[in-house]
N, C-alpha and C positions, 0 to 999 in steps of 0.2 A: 362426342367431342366436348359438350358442356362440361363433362362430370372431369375428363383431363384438366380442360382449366378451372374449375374448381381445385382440382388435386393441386395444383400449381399453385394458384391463390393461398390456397391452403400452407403450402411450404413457405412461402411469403411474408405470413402473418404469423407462421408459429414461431420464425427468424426470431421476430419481436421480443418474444414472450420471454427470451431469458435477458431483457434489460434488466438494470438495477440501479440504483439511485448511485450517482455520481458518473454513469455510463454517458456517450456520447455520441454526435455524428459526426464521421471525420467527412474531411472537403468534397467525399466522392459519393458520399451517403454511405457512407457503410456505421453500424452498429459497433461502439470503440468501448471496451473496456476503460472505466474512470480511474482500477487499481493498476494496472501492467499496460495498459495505454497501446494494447494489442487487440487486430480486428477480431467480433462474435459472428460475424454473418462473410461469406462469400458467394462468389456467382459459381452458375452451377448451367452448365450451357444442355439444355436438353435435347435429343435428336427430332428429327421431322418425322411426323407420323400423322395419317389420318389425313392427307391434305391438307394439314395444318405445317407449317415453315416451322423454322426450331427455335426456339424461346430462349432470352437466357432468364433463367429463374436466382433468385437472391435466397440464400437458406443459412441457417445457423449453424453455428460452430463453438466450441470453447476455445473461448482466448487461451491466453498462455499460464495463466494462474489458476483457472477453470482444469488447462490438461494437466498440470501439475498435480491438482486435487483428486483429478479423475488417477492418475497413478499409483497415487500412493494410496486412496483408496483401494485399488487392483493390488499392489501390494501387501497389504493389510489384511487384505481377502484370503490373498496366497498364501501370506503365511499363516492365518487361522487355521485353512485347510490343508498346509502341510503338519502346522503341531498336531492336528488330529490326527491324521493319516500317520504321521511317527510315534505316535502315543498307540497307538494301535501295535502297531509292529513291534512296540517294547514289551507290550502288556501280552501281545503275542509269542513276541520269541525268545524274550529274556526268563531263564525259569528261576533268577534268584535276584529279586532288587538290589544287593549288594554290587551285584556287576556293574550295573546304571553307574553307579558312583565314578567309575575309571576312565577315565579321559584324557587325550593328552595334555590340558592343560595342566595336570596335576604332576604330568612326570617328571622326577627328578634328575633322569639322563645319568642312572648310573653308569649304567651302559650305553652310552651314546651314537655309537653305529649301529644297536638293534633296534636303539627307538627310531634311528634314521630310517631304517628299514623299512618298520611301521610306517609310519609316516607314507613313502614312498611308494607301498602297496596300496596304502589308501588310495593317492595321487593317481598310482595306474590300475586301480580297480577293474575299468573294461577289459583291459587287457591279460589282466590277473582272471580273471572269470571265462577268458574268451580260452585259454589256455588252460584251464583248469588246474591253477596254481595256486597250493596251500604250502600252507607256513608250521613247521612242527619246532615248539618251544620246550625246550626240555633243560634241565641242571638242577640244584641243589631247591631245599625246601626254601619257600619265603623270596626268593631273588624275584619275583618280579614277572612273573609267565602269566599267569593269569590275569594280570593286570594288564601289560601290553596287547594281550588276546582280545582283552573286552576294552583296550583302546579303538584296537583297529574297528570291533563290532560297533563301537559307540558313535564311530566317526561316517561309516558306513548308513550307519540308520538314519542320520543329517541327513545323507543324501536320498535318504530313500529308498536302502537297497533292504529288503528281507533279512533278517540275520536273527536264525537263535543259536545261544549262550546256556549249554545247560555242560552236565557230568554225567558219568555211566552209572555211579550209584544211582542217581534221578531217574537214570533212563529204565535202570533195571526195574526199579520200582514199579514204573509202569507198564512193562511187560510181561504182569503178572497174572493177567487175564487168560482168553482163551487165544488161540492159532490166530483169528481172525484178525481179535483187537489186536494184537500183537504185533501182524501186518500192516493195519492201518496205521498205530501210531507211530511205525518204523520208515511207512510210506511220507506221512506227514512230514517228517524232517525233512523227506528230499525236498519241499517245497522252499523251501529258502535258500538265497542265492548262497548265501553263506552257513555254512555250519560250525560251530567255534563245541569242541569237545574240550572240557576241562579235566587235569587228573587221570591221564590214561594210567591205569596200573594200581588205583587205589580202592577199585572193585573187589568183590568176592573173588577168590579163585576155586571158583566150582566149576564143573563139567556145566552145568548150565549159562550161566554168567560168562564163561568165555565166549561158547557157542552164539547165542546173544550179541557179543557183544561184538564179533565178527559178521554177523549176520547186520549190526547198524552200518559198521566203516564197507563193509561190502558191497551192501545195498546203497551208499553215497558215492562207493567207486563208481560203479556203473550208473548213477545219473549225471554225471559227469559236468559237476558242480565244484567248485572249492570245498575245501576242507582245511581246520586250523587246529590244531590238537597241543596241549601243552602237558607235561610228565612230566615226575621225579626222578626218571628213568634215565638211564645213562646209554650214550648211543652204545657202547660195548652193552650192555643190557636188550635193547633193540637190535641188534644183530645178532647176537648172539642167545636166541630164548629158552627160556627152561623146558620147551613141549612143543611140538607139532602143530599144536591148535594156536597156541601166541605164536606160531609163526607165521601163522598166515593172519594173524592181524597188525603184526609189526611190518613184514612186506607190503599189506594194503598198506597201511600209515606212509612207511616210508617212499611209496611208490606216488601217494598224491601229494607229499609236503616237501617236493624238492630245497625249498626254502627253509634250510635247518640253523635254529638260533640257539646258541647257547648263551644260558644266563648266569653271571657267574657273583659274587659276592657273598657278604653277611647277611643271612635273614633279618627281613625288614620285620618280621616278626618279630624276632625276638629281638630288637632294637627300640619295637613299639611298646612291647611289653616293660620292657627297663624303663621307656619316658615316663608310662603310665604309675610305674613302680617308685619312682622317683616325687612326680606330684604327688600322687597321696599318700607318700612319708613327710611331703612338706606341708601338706592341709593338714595331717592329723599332728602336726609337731616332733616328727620323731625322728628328725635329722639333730 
């Protein structure tokens, strides 16, 4: 029973120890903060135990500038440990740092109901994932698919979710190994919540490279995950396919990207290329 109230004593006197100059005692003896003029100590009523009746004991607390500090410390923490945690999953799932760049702050809302879109999937992500609802972007070269694609992945990663950002050239690349590796690195994709395939159709069209390349959308059909795919490809082109083997990878496509956007405009491409075309005829004088 000594060693309780010592434990008590204890609490008592550590109350103390977070005074600081300008601090004070308010009328009832409590320990008063001198900047926010908010109490550091409260009573703290302990139960009966031991034969001994219940005590109330006086113990410390952070005033209201103290919890303040204590929060924003905590959030300071949290977000240290979220940029790493998202630096991570960029370095993991983005296979071209050019993507990183696309965001929606950047978008110009050519299309304004697709970026709404965007936008919107982000917003119901759970429910987009819970359903296993992907987004297929497809129209002309340069409009803007790619971009929106690694909007939604950019926006996604904020939160935390898993997301890589590659193409089938990339992918082929890598499945140049034996049966096993092959497996493995095909298995790995399924591991993100999201999978964003850029360029469906601008692959090899080999007997290999297709097979392949039905063997990735396949093996993501049945993990039964999202999928986001963006093409040059025209829906009469995906319904309509040149072979037996693209057709069974434009029915998986079409089967998990309910959500089909079409991008429609001028290439931003080749809009960039004129601006660029334009300043350095004006830096070199030859306007």
């Amino acid at each position: 029973m000594e060693r309780t109230g010592n434990i008590l004593e204890g609490l008592v006197n550590h109350s103390l120890k977070n005074q600081e100059e300008g601090d004070y005692m308010d009328a009832e003896g409590f320990l008063m903060c001198g900047k926010c003029h908010t109490r550091k100590q409260r009573d703290v009523l302990f139960p009966a135990f031991g034969g001994k009746e219940e005590r109330l004991v006086r113990v410390g607390i952070p005033c209201e500038c103290r919890q303040k500090e204590i929060e924003a410390e905590r959030a300071a923490e949290e977000k240290r440990e979220f940029l790493q945690r998202m630096e991570v999953l960029r370095r993991d799932g983005i296979t071209d740092p050019a993507y990183l760049q696309y965001t929606f702050d950047k978008d110009d809302r050519r299309n304004p109901e697709v970026s709404d879109v965007c936008r919107k999937y982000v917003e119901n992500w759970e429910e987009m994932k819970k359903n296993n609802i992907g987004i297929l972007f497809y129209g002309g070269v340069g409009t803007g698919k790619s971009f929106l694609a690694c909007c939604i992945a950019n926006a996604l990663l904020e939160k935390l979710v898993s997301v890589s950002v590659t193409n089938f050239p990339r992918i082929l690349n890598r499945l140049q190994g034996f049966d096993e590796e092959r497996q493995a690195f095909i298995d790995k994709l399924q591991r993100y919540k999201l999978l964003v395939i850029d360029d469906l159709g601008v692959e090899r069209d080999t007997s290999y490279s297709v097979e392949q390349v039905f063997n990735v959308v396949d093996t993501r059909s049945r993990s039964g995950m999202p999928l986001i795919v963006t093409t040059n490809l025209s829906m009469e082109d995906l319904k309509n396919p040149p072979s037996l083997a693209h057709s069974r990878i434009y029915d998986r496509v079409l089967e998990m990207c309910p959500i089909r956007l079409k991008l429609v405009g001028e290439s931003r491409r080749t809009g960039n290329a004129i601006d660029r075309r334009d300043k350095a005829r004006k830096l070199l004088g030859l306007e």
